[in-house]
C-alpha positions in Angstrom: -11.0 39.9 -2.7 -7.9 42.3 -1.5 -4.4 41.3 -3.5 -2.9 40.0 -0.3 -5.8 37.3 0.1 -6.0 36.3 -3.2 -1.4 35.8 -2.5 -1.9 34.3 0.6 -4.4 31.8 -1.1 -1.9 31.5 -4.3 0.8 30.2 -1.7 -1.2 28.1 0.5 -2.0 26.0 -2.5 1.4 26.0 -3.9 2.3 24.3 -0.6 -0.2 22.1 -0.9 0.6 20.8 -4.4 4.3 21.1 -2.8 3.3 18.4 -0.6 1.3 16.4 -2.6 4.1 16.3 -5.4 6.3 15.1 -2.5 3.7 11.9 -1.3 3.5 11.1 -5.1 6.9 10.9 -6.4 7.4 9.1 -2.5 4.5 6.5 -4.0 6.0 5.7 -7.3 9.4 5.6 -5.8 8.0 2.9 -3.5 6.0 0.5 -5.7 8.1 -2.3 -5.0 8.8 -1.8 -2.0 8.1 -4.2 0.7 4.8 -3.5 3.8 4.9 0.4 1.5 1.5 1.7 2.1 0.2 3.9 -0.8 -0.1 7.7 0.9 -2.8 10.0 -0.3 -2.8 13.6 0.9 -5.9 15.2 2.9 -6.6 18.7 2.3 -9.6 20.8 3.6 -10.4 24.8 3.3 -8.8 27.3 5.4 -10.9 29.1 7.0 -10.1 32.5 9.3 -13.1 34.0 10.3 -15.7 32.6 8.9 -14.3 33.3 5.5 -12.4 30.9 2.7 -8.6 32.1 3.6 -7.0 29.3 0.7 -6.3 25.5 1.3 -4.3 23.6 4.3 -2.9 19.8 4.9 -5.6 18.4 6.9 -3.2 15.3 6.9 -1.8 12.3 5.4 -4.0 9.1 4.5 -1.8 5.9 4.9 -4.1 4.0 2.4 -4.3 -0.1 3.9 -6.9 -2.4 3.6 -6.9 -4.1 7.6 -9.4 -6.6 6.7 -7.1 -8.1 3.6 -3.6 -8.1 5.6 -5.2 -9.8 8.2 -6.3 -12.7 5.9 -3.0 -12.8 3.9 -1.3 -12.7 7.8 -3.3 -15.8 8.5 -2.6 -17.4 5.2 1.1 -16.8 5.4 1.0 -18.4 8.1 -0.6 -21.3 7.7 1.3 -21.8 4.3 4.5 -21.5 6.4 3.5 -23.9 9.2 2.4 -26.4 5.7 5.7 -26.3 4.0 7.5 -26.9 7.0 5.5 -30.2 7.9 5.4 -30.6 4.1 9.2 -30.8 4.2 9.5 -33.1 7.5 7.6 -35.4 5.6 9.7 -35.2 2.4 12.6 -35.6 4.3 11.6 -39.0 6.0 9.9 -40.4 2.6 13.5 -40.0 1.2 15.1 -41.4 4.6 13.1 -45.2 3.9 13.3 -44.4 0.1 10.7 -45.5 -2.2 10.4 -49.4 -3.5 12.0 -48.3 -6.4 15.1 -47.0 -4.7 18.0 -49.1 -4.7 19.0 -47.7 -1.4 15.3 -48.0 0.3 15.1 -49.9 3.3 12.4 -52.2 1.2 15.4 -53.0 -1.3 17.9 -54.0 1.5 14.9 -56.3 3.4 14.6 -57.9 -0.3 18.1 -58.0 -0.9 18.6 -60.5 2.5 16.0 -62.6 1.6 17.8 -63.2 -1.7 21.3 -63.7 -0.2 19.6 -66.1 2.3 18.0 -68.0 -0.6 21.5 -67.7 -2.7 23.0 -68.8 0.6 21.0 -71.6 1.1 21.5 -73.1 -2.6 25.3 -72.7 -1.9 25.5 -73.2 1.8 29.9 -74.1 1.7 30.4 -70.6 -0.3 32.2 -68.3 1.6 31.3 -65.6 -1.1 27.4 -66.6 -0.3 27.6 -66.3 3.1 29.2 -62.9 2.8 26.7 -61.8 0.9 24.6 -62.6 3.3 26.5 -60.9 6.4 26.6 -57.8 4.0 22.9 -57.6 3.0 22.3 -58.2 6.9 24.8 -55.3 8.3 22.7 -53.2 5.1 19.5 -53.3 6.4 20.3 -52.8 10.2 22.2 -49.2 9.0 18.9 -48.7 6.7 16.9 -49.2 10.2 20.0 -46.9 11.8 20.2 -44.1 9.3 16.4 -43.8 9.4 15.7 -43.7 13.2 18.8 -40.9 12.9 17.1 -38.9 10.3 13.7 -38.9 12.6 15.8 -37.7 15.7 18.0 -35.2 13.3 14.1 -33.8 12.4 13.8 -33.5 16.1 16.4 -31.8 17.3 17.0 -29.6 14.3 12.9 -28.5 15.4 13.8 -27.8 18.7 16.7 -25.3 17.1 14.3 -23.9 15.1 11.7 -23.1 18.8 14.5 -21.3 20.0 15.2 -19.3 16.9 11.9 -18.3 16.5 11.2 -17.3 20.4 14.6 -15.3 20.0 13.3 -13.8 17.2 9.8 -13.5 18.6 10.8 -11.7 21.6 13.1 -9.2 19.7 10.8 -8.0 16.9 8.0 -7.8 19.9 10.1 -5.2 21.5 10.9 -3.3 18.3 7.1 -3.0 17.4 6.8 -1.8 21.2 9.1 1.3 20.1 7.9 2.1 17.2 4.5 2.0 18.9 6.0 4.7 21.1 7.3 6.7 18.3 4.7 6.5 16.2 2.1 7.8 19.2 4.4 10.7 19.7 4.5 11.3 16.1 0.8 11.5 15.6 0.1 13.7 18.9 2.1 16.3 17.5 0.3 16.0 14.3 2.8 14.8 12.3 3.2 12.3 9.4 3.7 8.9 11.3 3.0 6.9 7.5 7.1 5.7 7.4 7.3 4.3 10.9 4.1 2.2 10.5 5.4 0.9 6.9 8.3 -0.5 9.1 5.8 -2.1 11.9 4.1 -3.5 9.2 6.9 -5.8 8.0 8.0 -6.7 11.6 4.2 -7.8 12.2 4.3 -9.5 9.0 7.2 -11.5 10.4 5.9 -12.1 13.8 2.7 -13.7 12.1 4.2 -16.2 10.0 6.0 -17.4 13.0 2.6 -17.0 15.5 -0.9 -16.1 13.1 -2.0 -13.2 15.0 -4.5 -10.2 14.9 -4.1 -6.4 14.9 -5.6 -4.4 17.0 -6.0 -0.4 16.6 -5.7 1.5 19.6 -5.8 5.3 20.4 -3.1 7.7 18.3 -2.1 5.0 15.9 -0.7 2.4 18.3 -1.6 -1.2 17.7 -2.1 -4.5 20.1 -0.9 -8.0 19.3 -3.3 -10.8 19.9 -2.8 -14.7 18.6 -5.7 -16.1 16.9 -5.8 -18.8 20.2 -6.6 -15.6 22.4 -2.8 -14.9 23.9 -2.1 -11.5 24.0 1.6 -10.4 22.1 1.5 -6.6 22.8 -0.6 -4.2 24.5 0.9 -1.7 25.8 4.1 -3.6 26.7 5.8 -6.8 24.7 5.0 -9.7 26.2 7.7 -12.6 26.8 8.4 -15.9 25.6 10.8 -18.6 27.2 12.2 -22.2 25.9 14.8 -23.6 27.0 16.9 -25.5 23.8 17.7 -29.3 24.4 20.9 -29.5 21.8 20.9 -33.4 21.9 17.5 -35.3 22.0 17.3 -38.9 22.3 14.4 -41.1 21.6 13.3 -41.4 25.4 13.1 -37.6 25.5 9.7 -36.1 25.3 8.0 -32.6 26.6 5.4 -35.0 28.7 8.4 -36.4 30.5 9.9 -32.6 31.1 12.8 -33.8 29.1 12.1 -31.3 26.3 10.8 -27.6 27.1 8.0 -25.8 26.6 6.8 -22.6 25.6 5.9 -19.7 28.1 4.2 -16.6 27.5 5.7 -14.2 30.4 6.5 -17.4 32.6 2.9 -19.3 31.9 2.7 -22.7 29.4 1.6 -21.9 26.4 3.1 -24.7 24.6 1.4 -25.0 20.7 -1.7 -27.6 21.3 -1.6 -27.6 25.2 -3.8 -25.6 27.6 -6.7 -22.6 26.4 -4.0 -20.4 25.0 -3.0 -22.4 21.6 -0.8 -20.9 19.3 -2.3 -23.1 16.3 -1.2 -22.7 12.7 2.9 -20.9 11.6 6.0 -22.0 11.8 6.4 -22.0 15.8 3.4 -24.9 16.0 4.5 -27.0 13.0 8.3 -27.2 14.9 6.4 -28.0 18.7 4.5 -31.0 15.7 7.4 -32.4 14.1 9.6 -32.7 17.6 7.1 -33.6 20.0 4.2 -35.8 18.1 5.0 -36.3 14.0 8.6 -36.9 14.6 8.3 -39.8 17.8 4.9 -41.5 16.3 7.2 -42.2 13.0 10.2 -43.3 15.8 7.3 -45.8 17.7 6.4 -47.7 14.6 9.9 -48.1 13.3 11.3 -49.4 16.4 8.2 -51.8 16.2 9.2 -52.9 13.0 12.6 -53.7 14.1 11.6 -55.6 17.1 9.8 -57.6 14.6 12.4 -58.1 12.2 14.8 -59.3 15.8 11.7 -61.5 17.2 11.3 -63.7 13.8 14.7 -64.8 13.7 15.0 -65.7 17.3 12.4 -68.3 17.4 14.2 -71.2 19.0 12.7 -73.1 16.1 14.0 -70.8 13.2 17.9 -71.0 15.2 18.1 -74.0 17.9 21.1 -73.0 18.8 20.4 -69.2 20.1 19.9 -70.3 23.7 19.4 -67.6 26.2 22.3 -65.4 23.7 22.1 -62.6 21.1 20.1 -63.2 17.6 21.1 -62.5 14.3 20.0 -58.6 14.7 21.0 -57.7 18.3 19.8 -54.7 20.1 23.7 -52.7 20.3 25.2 -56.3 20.1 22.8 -57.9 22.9 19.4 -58.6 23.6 17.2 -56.3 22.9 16.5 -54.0 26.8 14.2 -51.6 25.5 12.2 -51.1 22.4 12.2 -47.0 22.7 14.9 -46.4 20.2 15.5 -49.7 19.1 15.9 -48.9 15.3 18.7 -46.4 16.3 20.5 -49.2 18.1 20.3 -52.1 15.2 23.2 -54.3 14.5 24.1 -57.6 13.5 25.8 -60.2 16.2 29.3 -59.9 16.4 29.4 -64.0 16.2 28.9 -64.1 12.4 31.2 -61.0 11.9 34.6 -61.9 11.3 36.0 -58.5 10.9 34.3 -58.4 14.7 36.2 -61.6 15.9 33.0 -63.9 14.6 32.7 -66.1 11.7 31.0 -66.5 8.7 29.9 -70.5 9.3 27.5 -69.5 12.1 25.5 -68.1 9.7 25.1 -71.4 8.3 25.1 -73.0 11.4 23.4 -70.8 14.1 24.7 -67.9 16.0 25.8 -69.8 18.9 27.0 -72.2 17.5 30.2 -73.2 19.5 32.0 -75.0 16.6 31.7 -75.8 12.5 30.3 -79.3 12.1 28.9 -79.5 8.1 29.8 -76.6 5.9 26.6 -78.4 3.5 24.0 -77.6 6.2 21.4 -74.9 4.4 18.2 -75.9 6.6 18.8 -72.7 8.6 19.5 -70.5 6.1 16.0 -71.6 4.7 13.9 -71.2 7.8 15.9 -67.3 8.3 14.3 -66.4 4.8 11.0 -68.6 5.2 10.7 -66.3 9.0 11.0 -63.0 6.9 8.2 -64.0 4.9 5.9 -65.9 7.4 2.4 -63.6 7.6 2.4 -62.9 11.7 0.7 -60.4 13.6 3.3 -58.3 15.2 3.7 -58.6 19.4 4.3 -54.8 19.2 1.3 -53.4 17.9 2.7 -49.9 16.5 3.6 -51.9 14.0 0.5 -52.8 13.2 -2.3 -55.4 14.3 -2.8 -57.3 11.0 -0.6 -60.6 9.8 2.3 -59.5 7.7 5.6 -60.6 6.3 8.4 -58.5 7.2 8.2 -57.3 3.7 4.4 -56.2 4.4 5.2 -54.3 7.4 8.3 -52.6 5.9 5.8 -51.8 2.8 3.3 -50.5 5.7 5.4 -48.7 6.9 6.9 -46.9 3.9 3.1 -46.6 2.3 1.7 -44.6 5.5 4.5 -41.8 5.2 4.3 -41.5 1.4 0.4 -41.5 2.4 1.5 -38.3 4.8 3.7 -36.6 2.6 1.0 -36.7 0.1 -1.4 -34.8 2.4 1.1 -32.6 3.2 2.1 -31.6 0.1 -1.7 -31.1 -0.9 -2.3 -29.4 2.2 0.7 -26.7 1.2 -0.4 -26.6 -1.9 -3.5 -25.0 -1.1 -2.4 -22.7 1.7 0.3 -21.3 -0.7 -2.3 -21.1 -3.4 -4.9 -19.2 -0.7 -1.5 -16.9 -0.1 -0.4 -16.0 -3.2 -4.1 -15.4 -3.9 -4.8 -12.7 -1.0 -1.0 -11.2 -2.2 -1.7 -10.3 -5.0 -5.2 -8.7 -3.9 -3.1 -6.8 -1.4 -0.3 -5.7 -4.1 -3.3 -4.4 -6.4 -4.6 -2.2 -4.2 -1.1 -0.8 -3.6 0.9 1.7 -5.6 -0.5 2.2 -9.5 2.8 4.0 -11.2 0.0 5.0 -13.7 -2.7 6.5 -11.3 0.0 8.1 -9.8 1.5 9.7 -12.6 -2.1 10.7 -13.8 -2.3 12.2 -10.4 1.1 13.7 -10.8 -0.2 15.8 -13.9 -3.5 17.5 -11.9 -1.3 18.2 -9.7 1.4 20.1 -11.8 -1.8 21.7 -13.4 -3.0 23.1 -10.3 0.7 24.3 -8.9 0.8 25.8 -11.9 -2.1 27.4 -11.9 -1.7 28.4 -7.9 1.9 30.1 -9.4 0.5 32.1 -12.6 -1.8 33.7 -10.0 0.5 35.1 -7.7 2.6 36.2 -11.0 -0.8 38.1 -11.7 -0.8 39.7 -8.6 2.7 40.8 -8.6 1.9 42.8 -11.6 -0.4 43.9 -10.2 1.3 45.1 -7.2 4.3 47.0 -9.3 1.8 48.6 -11.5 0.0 50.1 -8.5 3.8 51.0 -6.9 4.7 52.8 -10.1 1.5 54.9 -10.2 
């Protein structure tokens, strides 16, 4: 081997070593970094006619297992689409409150049927009757604050859509770039590993919001596809469309075109409608909580408060009702619809007398033109015996089974605490499946030890690589001073 091959070899592998120092100290640096993938350098011979000519950079090896960050992409998601339904159903358990609560809605149904009895012992106490007015005005902003919290869920849902499709549509145009770049990158044979780190975390963001599947296409570009079949990106960003409501009452559905849907470049792909589905994330627990979770909860507690209106207007519980309000009115009159009744809850204005009413008619019936015997307690009796008769319910949401309007109120509360139970269980084991195929993925990331194990070889063979040409340019001045 002539001097200048055995120098052009010395330096080709000092360039090699050059780079490989480079994509390790890179790797260590980036350990904790976020969608890093660990790089390993590809060398192979260089050959110049059909002779060993030193060592080249065939390329660099992005290191990423497809198969795992696919799995923990799905699980995100799904853990994100749990803990949002997980926290929905929190959130409305802590709206009724729990029978221990002093401020459940249980607590203020018991707490009129104790003023009514208290009442009734005492009928000529003002102080009783008060107590009475109070515990009723109590209970009808429990029914109130509830049915607000359920359309609060709802609306803040339908904020949340928007956010998401913003979002959606942004980060699908930013992966369509880096697509581009990356493409040019690798045609020209160049290191591309940076740019798809970066894709990596947008993906990753796009899948917890939509669970998805990468696709690899030609010169390191990727497709988008939803696990339901819809097609994200290929070759251009597809587009998605909703249309915020800001306000949502209880009559406004997506069935009814009150409340948008989603498109996917102008077609519905709304989450659990039509062969596109875009099951599982964050984008189909919001489309859950607004349009079905959120208005089944809002149908059975409006039941409940039709109830609670229909026992104590029997004509036989208050004779003296007539074809006027009850005791619980519907927004001060007869109840007109019972979509968003418990929203609309209050006590008649007759027994108020901060409202221009007075306290005697609730010892005497609500229409009641005039006091006759402040000693009368028969229908502050049959009020509290009408709470507690066992009756089937004429609005079955409620439920079909006889009940007291303490049993339905316990219903009630038992079937979401039922709910947030499964929810929490069912987030507890998506997280658990999550964190699980995370930690797979972090350990086959970056080892700082491998790496610095690798570092040494390295160092070894630049080192080796640099005492040669040394060698050789001894060599060359002894031969120039002959």
């Amino acid at each position: 081997m002539s001097l200048s091959l055995g120098l052009s070899n010395a330096l080709s592998g000092l360039t090699a070593n050059s780079r490989a120092t480079e994509l390790v100290s890179s790797n260590i640096a980036n350990a904790l970094t976020e969608g890093y993938a660990r790089r390993e350098i590809q060398l192979s011979a260089r050959g110049i006619s059909a002779s060993g000519q030193g060592v080249t950079v065939a390329g660099v090896l992005r290191v990423s297992d497809s198969v795992l960050i696919s799995d923990r992409r799905a699980a995100e998601a799904n853990a994100a689409g749990a803990t949002e339904i997980g926290g929905f159903q929190q959130a409305i358990e802590d709206a009724l409150g729990t029978p221990e609560d002093e401020g459940s809605i249980g607590a203020a149904s018991s707490s009129l049927s104790v003023a009514l009895m208290e009442a009734a012992a005492s009928p000529d106490s003002t102080a009783m009757l008060d107590s009475v007015l109070r515990a009723s005005q109590d209970l009808a902003a429990k029914f109130r604050a509830v049915s607000g919290e359920l359309q609060g869920q709802r609306e803040r849902a339908d904020d949340r859509i928007a956010a998401s499709v913003d979002q959606l549509n942004t980060t699908l145009s930013q992966i369509d770039d880096l697509n581009a770049q990356i493409v040019r990158l690798t045609s020209a044979d160049r290191d591309a590993s940076g740019l798809m780190d970066q894709r990596q975390r947008l993906v990753d963001s796009v899948a917890e919001i939509v669970p998805l599947r990468e696709i690899q296409r030609d010169n390191g570009e990727i497709a988008l596809v939803s696990t339901g079949g819809a097609v994200l990106l290929d070759g251009r960003p597809a587009v998605f469309g909703f249309v915020p409501a800001g306000t949502i009452t209880a009559d406004m559905s997506h069935s009814t075109g009150a409340l948008s849907g989603l498109t996917l470049n102008g077609k519905a792909i709304t989450p659990g409608i039509g062969s596109n589905r875009l099951d599982g994330g964050t984008l189909a627990a919001d489309f859950a909580i607004r349009d079905t979770l959120a208005p089944a909860y809002l149908v059975r507690l409006d039941a409940v408060a039709l109830d609670l209106v229909e026992r104590l207007s029997d004509p036989g519980v208050d004779p003296t009702l007539g074809g006027g309000a009850r005791l619980f009115t519907d927004a001060g009159g007869l109840v007109s619809s019972t979509t968003g009744l418990a929203g609309r809850l209050a006590v008649n204005r007759s027994v108020d007398p901060e409202a221009g009413g007075a306290l005697w008619r609730l010892r005497e019936g609500s229409g009641a033109a005039s006091e006759s015997s402040a000693g009368m307690s028969s229908l502050l009796s049959r009020l509290n015996a009408a709470l507690k008769q066992t009756v089937a319910p004429s609005d079955p949401a409620a439920g079909t089974a006889s009940r007291s309007f303490d049993g339905l109120l316990s219903d009630l509360v038992s079937n979401v605490s039922l709910q947030r139970v499964r929810a929490e269980d069912a987030e507890s084991y998506a997280s658990a499946r999550y964190s699980a195929l995370r930690q797979d993925e972090l350990e086959q990331g970056v080892d700082s030890d491998a790496e610095v194990q690798a570092l040494m070889v390295i160092e070894q063979a630049y080192a080796a690589n640099a005492k040669v040409i040394s060698t050789i340019d001894e060599l060359l001045k002894t031969l120039l001073e002959m």
